[in-house]
N, C-alpha and C positions, 0 to 999 in steps of 0.2 A: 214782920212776916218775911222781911227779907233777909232776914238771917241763914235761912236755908239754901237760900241763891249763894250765899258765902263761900260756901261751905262745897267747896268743888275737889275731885281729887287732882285737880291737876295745881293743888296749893304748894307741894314745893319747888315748882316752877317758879309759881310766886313771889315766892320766897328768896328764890337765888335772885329773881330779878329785882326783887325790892335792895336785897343787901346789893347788890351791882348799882341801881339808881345812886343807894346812899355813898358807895365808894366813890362813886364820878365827881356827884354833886362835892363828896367829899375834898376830892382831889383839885374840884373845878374851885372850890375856895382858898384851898393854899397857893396855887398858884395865884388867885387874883391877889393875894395878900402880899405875895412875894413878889407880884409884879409892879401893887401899889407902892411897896417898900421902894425898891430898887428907883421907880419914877420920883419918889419922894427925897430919896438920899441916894442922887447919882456916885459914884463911888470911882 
């Protein structure tokens, strides 16, 4: 029944925030990785 609560028109709002969430989180991983590196194999 809550399927139609979903279902809002303000979905590609949503939508640019969901892909923006996933860029961050994206972003927020390469760097932990690049950071974990660099701490691991001072250079």
């Amino acid at each position: 029944m809550g399927k139609t609560v979903e279902r809002k028109p303000s979905s590609p709002i949503q939508c640019a925030l969901r892909e923006e969430a996933r860029a961050w989180i994206f972003a927020g991983a390469v760097i932990a990785i690049y950071l974990g590196v660099k701490l691991c194999l001072p250079f």
